[in-house]
N, C-alpha and C positions, 0 to 999 in steps of 0.2 A: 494886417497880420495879427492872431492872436495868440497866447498865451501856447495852445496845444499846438500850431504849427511851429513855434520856434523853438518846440520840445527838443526835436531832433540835433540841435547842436551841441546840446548840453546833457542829452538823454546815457550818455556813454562816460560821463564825468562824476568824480566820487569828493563828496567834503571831506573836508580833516579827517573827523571823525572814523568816515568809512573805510577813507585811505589808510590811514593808521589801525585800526581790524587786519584791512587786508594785507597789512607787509607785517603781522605780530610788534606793532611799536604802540608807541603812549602818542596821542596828540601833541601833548609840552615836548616830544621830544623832536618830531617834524617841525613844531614853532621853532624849537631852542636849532633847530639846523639851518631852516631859513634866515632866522635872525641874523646866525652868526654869517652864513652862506659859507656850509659847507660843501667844499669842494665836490665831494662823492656824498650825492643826496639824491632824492630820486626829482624828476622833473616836474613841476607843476606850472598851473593855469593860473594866471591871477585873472580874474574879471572883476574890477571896481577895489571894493575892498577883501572880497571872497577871493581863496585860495581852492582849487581843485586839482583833483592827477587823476588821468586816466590809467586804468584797468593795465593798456599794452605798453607804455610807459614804467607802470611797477611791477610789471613784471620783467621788462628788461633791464630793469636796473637789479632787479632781486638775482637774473638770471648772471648780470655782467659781474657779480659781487660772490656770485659761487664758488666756492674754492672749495679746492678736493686734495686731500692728504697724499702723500707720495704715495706708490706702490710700493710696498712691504715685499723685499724681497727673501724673507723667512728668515732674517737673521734679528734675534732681539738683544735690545741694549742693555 
């Protein structure tokens, strides 16, 4: 097997780096949550010493972490 056939397993996986771009956070701050292993973090891959998360992973944790203000019902405080 080589190098481009085993592309495909790993072809859909993002390092720190990209993961942390893609949910707007710092890398230290994905470390400083795995370290601590925060409860509500997003899912990752570990392979050897490398850390990865896919794409539909950070997005259903970005999606489960949505919160949405009450409806205003036209009265102000």
């Amino acid at each position: 097997m080589t190098a481009t056939e085993a592309a495909p397993i790993t072809s859909d996986l993002l390092d720190e780096s990209q993961a942390a771009q893609y949910c707007h956070l710092s890398k230290k701050t994905l470390q400083a949550w795995r370290s601590a292993r925060i409860e509500n973090q997003p899912p990752f891959v570990k392979l050897g010493r490398r850390v990865f998360y896919r794409p539909s992973d950070l997005d259903g944790w970005i999606k489960a972490n949505t919160h949405h203000s009450p409806t205003s019902n036209g009265s102000v405080l």
